[in-house]
GUMILO-284379 format. One record per atom (N, C-alpha, C): residue in one letter; atom name; x, y, z. Coordinates in steps of 0.2 Angstrom, whole numbers, plus 2048, in hexadecimal, padded with zeros to 3 digits. Each point is the difference from the previous one (the first is absolute). Layout:
REM GUMILO-284379
  code  site  east  north   up
     a    CA     X      Y    Z
...
//
This chain:
REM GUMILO-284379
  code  site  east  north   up
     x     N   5C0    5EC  397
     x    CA   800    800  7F8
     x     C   806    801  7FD
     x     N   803    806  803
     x    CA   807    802  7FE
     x     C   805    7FA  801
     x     N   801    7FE  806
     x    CA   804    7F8  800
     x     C   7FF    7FD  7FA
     x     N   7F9    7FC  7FE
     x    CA   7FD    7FB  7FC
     x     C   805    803  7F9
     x     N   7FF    806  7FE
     x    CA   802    802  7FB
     x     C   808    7FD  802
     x     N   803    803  802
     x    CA   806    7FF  801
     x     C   802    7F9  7FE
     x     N   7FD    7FC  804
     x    CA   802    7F7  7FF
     x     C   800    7FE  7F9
     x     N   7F9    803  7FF
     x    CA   7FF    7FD  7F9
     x     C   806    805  7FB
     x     N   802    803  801
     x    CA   806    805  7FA
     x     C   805    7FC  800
     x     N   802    7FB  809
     x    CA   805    7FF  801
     x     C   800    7F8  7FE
     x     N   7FA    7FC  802
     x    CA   800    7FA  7FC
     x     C   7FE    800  7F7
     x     N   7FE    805  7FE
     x    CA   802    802  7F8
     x     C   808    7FE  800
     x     N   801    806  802
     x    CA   80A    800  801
     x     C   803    7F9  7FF
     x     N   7FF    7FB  806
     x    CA   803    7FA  7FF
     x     C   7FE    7FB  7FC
     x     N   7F8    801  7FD
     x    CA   801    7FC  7FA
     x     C   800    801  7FA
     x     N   802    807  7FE
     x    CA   805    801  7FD
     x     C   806    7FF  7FF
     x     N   803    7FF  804
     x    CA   807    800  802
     x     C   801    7F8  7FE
     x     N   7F9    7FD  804
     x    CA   804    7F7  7FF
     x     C   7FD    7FF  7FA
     x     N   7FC    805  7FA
     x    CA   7FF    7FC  7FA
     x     C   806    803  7FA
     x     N   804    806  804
     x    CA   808    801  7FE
     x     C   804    7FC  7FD
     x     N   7FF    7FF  807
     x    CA   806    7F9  803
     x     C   7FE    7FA  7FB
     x     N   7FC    7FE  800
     x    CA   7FB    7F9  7FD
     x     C   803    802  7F7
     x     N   7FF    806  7FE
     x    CA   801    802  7F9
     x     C   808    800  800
     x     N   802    800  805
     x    CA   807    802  800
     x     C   805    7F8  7FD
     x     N   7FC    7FB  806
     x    CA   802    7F9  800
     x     C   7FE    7FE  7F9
     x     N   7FC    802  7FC
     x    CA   7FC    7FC  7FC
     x     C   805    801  7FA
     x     N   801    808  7FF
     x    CA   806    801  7FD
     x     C   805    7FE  7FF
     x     N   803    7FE  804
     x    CA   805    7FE  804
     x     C   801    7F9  7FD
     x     N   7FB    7FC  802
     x    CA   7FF    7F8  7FC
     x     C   7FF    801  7F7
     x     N   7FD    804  7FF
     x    CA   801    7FF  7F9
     x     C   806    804  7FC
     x     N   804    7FE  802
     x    CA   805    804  7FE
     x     C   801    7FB  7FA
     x     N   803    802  7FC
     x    CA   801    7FC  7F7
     x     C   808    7FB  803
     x     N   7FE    7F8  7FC
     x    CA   807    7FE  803
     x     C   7FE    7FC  7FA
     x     N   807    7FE  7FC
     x    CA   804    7FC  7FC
     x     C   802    7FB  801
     x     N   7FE    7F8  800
     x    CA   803    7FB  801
     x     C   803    7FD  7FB
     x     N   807    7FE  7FE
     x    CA   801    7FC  7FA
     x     C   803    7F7  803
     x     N   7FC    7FD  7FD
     x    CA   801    7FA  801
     x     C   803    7FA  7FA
     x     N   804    7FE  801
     x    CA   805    7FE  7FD
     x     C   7FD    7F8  801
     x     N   7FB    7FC  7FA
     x    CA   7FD    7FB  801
     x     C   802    7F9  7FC
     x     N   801    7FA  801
     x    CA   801    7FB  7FA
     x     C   7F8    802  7FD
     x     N   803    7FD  7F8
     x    CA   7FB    7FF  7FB
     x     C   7FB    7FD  7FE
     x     N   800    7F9  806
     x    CA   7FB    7FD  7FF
     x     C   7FA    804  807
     x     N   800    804  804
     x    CA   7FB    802  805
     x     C   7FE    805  7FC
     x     N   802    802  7F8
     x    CA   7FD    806  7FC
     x     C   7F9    801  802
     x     N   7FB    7FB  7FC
     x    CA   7FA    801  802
     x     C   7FC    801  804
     x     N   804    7FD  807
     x    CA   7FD    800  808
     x     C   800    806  803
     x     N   808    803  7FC
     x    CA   7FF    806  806
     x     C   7FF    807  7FA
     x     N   7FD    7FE  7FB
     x    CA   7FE    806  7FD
     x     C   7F9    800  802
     x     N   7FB    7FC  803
     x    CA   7FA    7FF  804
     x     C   800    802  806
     x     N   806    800  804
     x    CA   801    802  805
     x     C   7FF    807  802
     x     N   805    802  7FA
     x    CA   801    808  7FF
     x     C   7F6    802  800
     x     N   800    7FE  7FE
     x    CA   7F6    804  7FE
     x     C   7FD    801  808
     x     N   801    7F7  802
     x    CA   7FE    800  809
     x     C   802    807  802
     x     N   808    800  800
     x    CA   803    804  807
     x     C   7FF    805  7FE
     x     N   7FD    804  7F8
     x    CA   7FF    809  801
     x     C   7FA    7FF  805
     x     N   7FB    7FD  7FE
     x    CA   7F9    800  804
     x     C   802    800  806
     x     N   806    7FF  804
     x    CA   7FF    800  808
     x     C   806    806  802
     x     N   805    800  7FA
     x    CA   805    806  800
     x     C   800    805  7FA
     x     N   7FB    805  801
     x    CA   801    803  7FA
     x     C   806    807  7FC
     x     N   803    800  807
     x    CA   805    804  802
     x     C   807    7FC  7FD
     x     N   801    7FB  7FD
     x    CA   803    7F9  800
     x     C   801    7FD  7F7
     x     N   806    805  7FD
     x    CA   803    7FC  7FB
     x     C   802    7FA  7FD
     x     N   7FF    7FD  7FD
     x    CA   804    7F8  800
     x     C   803    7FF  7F9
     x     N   805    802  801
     x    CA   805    7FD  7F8
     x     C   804    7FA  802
     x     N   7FF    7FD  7FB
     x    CA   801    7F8  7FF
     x     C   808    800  7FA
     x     N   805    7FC  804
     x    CA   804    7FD  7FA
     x     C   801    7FA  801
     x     N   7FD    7FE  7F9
     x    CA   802    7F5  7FE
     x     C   803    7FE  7FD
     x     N   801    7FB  803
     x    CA   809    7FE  7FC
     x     C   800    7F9  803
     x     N   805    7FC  7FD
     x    CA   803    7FB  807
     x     C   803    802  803
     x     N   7FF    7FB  806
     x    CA   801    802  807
     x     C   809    803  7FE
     x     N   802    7FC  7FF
     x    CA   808    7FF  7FF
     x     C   803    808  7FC
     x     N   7FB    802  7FD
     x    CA   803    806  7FD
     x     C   7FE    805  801
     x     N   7FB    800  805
     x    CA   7FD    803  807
     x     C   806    802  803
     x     N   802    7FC  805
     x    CA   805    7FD  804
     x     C   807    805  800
     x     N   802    7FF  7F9
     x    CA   805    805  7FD
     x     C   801    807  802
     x     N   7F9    800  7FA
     x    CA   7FE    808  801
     x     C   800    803  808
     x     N   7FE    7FB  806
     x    CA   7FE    804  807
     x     C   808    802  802
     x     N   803    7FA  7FF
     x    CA   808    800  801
     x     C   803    804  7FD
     x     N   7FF    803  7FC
     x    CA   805    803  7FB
     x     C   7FD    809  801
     x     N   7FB    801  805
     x    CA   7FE    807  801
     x     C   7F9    801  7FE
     x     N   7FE    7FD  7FD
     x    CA   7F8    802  7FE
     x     C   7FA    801  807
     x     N   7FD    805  7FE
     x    CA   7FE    801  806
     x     C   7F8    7FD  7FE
     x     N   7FD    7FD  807
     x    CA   7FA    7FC  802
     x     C   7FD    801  805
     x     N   7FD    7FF  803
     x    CA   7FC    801  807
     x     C   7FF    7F6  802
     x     N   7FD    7FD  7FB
     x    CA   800    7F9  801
     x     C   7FF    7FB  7FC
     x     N   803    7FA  800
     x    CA   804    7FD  7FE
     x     C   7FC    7F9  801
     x     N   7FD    7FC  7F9
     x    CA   7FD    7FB  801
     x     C   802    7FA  7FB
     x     N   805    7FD  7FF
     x    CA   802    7FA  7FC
     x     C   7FB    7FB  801
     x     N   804    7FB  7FB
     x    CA   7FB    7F9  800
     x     C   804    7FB  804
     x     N   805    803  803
     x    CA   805    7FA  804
     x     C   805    803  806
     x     N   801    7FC  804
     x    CA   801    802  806
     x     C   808    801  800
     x     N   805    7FC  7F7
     x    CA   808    803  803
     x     C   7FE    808  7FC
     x     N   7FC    803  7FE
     x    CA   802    807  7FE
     x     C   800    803  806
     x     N   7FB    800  804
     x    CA   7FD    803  806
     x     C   806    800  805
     x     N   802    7FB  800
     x    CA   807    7FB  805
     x     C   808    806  7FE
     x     N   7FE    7FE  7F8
     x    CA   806    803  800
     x     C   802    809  801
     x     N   7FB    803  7FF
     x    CA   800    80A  802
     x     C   7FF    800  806
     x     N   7FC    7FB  805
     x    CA   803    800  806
     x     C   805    7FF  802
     x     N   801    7FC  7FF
     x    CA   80B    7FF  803
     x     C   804    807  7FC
     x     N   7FD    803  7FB
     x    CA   804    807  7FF
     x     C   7FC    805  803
     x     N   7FC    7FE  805
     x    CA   7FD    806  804
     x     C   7FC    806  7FC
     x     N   7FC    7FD  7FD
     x    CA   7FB    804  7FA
     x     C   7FA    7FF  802
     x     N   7FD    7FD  805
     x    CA   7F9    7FD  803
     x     C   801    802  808
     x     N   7F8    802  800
     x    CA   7FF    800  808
     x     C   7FE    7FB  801
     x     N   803    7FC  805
     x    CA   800    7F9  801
     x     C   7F9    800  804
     x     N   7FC    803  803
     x    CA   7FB    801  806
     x     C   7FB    7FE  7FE
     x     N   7FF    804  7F6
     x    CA   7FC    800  7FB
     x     C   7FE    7FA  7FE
     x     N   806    7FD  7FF
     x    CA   800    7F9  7FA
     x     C   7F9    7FB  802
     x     N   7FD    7FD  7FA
     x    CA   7FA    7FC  804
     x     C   7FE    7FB  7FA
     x     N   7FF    7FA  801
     x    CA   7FF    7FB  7F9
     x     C   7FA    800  7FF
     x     N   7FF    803  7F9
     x    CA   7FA    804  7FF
     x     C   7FA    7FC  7FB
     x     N   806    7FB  7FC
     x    CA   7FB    7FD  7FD
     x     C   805    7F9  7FD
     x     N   7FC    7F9  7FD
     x    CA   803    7FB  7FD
     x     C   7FB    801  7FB
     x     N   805    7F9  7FB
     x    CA   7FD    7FF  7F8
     x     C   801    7F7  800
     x     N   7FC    801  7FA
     x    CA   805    7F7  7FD
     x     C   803    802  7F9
     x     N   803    7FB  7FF
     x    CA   803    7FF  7F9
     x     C   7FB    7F7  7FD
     x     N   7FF    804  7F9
     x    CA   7FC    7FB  7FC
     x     C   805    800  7F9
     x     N   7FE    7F8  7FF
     x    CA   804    801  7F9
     x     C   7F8    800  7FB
     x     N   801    802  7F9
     x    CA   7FC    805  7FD
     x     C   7FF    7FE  7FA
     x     N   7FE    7FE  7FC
     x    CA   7FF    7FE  7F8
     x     C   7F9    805  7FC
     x     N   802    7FF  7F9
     x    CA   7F8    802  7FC
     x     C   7F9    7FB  801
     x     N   7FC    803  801
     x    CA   7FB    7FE  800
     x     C   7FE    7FA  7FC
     x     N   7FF    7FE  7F8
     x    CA   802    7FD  7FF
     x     C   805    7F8  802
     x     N   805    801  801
     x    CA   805    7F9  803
     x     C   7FB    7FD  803
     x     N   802    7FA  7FE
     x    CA   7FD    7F9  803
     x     C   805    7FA  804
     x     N   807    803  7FD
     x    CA   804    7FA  803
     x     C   806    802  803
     x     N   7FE    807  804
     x    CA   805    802  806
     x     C   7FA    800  807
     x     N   802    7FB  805
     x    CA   7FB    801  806
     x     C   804    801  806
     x     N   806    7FF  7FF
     x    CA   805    803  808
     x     C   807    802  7FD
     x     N   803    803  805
     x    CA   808    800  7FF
     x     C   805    7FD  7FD
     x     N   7FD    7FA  802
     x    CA   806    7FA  7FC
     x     C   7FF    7FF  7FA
     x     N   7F9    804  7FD
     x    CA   800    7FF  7F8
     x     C   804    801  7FD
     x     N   804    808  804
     x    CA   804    803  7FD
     x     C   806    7FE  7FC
     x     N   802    7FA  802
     x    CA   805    7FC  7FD
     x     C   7FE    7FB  7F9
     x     N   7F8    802  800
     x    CA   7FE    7FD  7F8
     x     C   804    803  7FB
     x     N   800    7FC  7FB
     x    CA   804    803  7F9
     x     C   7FB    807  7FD
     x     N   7F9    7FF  801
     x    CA   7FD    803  7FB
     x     C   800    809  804
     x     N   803    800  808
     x    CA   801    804  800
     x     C   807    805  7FE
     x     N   7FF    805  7FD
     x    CA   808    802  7FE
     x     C   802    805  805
     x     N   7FD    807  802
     x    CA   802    804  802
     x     C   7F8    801  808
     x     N   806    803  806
     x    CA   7FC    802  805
     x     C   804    803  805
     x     N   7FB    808  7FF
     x    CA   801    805  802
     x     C   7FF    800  808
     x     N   806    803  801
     x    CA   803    801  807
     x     C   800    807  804
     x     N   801    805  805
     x    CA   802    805  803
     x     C   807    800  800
     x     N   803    804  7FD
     x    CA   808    801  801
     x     C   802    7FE  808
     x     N   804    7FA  802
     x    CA   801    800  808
     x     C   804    804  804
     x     N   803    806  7FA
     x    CA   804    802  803
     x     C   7FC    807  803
     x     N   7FE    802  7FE
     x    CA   7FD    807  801
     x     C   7F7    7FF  803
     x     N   7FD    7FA  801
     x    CA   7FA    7FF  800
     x     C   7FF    7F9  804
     x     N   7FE    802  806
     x    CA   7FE    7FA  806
     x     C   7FD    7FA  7FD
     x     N   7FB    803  7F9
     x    CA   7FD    7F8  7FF
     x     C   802    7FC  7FB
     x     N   806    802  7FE
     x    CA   805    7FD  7FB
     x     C   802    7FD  805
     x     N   803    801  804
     x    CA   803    7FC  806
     x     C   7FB    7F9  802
     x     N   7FB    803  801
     x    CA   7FB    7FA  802
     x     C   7FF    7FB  7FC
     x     N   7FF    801  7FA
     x    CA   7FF    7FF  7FA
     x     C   807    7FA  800
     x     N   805    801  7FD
     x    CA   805    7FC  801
     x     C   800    7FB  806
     x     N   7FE    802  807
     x    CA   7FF    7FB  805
     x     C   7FD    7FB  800
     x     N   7FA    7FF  7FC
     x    CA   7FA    7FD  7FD
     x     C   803    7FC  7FE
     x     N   802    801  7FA
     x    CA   804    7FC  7FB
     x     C   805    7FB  804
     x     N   805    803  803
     x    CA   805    7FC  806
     x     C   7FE    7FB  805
     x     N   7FA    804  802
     x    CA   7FA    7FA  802
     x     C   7FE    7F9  801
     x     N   7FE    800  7F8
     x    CA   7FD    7FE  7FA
     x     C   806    7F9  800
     x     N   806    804  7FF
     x    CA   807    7FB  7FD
     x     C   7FF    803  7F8
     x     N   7FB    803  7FE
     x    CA   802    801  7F7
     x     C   804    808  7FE
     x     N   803    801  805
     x    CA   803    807  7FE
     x     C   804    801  7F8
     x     N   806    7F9  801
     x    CA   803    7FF  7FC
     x     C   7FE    7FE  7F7
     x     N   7FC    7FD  803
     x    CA   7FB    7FE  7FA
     x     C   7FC    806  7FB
     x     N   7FF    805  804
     x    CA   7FB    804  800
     x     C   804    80A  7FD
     x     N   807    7FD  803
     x    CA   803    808  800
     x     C   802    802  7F8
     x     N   800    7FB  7FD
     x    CA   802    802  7F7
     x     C   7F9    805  7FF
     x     N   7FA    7FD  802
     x    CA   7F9    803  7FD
     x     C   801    807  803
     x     N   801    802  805
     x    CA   7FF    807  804
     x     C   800    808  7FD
     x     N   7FC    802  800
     x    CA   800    805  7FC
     x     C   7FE    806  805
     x     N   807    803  804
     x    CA   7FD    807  806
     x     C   7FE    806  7FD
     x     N   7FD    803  804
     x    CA   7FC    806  800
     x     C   800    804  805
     x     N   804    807  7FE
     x    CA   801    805  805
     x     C   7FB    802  805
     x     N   7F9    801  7FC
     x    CA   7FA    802  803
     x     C   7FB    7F9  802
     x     N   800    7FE  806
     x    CA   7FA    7FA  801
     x     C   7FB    801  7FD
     x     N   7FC    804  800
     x    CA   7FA    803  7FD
     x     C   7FF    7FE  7F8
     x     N   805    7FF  7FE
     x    CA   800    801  7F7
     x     C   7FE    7F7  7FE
     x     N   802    7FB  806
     x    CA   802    7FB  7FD
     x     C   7F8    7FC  7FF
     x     N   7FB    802  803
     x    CA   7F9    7FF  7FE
     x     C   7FE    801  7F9
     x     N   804    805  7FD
     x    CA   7FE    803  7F8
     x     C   806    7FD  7FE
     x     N   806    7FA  801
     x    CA   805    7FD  7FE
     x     C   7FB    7FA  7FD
     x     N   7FD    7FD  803
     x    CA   7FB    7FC  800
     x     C   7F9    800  7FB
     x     N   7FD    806  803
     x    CA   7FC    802  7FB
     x     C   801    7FF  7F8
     x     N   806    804  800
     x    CA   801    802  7F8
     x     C   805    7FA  7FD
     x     N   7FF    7FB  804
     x    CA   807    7FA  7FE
     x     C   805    802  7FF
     x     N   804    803  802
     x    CA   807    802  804
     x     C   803    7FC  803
     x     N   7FD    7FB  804
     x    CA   802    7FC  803
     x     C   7FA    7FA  801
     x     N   802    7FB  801
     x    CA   7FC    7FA  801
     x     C   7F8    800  807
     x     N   807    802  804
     x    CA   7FE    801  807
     x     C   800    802  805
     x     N   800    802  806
     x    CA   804    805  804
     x     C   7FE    801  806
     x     N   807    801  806
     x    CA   7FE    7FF  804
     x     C   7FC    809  804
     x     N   7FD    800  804
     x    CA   7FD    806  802
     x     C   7FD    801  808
     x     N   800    805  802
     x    CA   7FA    800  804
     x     C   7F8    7FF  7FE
     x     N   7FF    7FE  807
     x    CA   7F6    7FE  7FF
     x     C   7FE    808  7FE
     x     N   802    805  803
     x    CA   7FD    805  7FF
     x     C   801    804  7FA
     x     N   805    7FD  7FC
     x    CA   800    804  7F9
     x     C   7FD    7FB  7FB
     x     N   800    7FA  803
     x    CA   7FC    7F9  7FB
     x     C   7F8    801  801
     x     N   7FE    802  804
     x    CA   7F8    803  7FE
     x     C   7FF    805  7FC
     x     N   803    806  7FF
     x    CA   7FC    804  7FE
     x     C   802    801  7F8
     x     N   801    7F8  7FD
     x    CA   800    7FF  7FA
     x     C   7FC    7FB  7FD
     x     N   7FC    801  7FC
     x    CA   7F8    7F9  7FE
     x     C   805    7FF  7FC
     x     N   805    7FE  7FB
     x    CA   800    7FE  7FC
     x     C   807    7F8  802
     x     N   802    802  806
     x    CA   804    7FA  803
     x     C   7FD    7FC  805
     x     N   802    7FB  802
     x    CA   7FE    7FC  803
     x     C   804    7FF  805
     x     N   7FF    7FE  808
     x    CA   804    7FD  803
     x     C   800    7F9  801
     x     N   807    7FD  7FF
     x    CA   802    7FA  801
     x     C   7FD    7FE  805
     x     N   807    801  806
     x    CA   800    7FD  804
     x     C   803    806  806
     x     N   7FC    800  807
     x    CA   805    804  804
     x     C   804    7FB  805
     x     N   807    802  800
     x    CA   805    800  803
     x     C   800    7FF  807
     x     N   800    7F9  804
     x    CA   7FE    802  806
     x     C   804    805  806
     x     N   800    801  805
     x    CA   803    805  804
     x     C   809    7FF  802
     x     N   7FF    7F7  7FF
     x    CA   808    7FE  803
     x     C   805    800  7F8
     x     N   7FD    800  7FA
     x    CA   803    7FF  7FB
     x     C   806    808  801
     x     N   7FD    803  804
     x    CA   807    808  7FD
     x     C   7FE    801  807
     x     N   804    806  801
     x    CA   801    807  806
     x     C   7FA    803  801
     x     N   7FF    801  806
     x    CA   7F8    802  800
     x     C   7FF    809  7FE
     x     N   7FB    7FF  7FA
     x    CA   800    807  7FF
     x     C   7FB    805  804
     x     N   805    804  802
     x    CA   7FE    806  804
     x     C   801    808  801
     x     N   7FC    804  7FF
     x    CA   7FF    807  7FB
     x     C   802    804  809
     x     N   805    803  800
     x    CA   800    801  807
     x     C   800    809  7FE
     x     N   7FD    805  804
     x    CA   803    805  800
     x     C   801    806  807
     x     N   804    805  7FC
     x    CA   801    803  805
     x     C   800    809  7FF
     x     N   803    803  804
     x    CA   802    808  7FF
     x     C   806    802  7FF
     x     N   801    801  7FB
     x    CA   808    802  7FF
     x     C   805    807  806
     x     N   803    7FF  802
     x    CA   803    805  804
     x     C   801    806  7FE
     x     N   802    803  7F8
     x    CA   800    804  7FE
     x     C   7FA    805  7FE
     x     N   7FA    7FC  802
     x    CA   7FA    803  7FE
     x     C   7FE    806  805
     x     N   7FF    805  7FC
     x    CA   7FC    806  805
     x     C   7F8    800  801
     x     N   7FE    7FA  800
     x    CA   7FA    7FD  802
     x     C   7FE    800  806
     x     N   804    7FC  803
     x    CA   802    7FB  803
     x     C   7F8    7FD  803
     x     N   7FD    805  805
     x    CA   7FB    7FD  803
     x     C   7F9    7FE  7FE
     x     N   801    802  7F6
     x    CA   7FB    800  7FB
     x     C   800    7FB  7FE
     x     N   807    7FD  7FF
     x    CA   800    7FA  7FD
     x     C   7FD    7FA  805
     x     N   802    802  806
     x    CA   7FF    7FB  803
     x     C   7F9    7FF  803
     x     N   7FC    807  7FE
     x    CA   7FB    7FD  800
     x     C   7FC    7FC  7F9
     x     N   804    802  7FC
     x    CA   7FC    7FD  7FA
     x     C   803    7F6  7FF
     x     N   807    7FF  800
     x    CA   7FF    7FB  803
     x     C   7FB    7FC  808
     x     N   800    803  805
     x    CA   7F8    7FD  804
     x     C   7F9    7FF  7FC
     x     N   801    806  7F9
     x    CA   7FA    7FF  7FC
     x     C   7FF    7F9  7FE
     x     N   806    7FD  7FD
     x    CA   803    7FA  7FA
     x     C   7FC    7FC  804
     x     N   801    7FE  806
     x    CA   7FD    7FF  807
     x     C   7F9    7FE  800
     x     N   7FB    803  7FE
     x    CA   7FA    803  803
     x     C   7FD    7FB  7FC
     x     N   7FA    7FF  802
     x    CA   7FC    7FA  7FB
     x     C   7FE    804  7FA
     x     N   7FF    806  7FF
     x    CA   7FD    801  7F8
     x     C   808    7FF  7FB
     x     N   807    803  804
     x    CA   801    7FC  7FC
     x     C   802    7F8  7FE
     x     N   7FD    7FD  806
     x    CA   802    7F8  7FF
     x     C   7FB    7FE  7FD
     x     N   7FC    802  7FE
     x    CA   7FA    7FD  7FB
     x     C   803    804  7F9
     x     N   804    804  7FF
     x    CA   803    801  7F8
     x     C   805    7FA  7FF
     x     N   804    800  804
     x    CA   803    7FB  801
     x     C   7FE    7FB  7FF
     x     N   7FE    7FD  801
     x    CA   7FB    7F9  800
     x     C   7FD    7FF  7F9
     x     N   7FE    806  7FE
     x    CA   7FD    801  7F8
     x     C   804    7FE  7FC
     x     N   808    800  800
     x    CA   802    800  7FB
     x     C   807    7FB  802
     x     N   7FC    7FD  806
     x    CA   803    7F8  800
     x     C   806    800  804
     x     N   801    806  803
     x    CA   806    7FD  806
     x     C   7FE    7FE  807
     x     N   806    7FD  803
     x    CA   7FE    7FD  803
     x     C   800    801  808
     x     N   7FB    801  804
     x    CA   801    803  807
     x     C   7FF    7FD  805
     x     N   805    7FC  806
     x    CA   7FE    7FE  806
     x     C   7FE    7FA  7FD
     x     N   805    7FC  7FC
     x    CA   7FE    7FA  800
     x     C   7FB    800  7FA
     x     N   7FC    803  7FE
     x    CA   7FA    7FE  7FD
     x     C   802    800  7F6
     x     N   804    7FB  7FE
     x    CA   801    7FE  7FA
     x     C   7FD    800  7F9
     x     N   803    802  7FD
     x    CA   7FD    800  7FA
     x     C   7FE    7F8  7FC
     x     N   7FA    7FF  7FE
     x    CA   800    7F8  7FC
     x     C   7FB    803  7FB
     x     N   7FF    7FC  7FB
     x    CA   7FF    800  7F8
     x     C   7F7    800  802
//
């Protein structure tokens, strides 16, 4: 009887001890972490949905968001801004802070594509493709500045494409913010514009033309990574494996980009 006692004092002892330990680990994993993510401004809505996912699976797990164009993202990361991850809309921002050694290269991963659509008021009747563009009646068509933002760049290629660059460059009216140029359109600011499929949705009052096939420009691809300087590191990279994961490929999907091939059409 004495023994019996004994074992049982002594198996108390080790399962206390492993549900110690268990409190100790559990602790341990919820430790408070901080990710700031440094996003282009057309993924705004996708990964503000995301953010909602990821507490529900990380609730230990901060996510502050900075949007911008890629381009002046880009800058900012080179120029000392501190990030944990880094997600442009184009592959020379990405391209370029790696060759100045600003990216863990092991990270990097092409996370997401788009299209480009040219845009009109709902209304219009007599613009139905690209080459309208060159009509008289249109005066003005809103572009992304190509110097600072991937899809000003696109956007221009289109046109080069086409052959109506030259015909088409007196109308050009850039815009620092991609995002703006949906409400360039809306408010008659401009005639036209070119944009993303996924900023051309989430406005009823324009219409899409026409989308841009895949060979007209450079193929648009949202690639991201871990920045080197981040004290993250291994947080990041799991929240990137999240980007990954089907629940978020179904927000993704929602708001029209493009994954494994699978296209956006009208």
């Amino acid at each position: 009887m004495k023994n019996t006692h004994i074992f049982n004092v002594i198996g108390s002892i080790v399962i206390l001890s492993l549900l110690l330990v268990g409190c100790a680990a559990a602790t341990k994993q919820a430790k408070p972490v901080s990710l700031t993510i440094f996003c282009a401004s057309s993924a705004k809505n996708a990964m503000k949905d995301i953010q909602k996912l990821y507490s529900e699976e990380k609730s230990n797990v901060t996510i502050t968001y900075t949007f911008a164009p890629s381009g002046i993202l880009q800058k900012q990361i080179a120029g000392g801004a501190t990030a944990d991850i880094f997600i442009p809309s184009g592959i020379r921002q990405m391209d370029a802070l790696q060759s100045e050694g600003f990216v863990l290269i092991e990270t990097r991963k092409n996370l997401l594509g788009n299209k480009m659509v040219l845009i009109a008021q709902k209304n219009v009747r007599d613009i139905s493709e690209f080459r309208d563009l060159t009509r008289e009646q249109v005066k003005k068509v809103a572009l992304a500045d190509p110097q600072t933002v991937s899809i000003g760049k696109y956007s221009l290629e289109i046109l080069s494409y086409l052959g109506i660059l030259n015909r088409v460059k007196p109308k050009l009216v850039f815009v620092q913010d991609p995002t703006l140029i949906v409400s360039y359109v809306e408010n008659k600011k401009a005639d036209t514009g070119i944009v993303l499929a996924t900023d051309a949705i989430l406005s009823n009052k324009i219409k899409i033309v026409e989308i841009a096939p895949e060979n007209w420009h450079s193929p648009i691809i949202y690639p991201a990574a871990v920045l080197k300087n981040s004290k993250n590191i291994p947080e990041a990279k799991e929240f990137i494996g999240f980007l990954q994961s089907e629940r978020a490929k179904a927000v993704f999907l929602k708001y029209r980009f493009t994954l494994n091939g699978n296209a956006y059409k009208q």
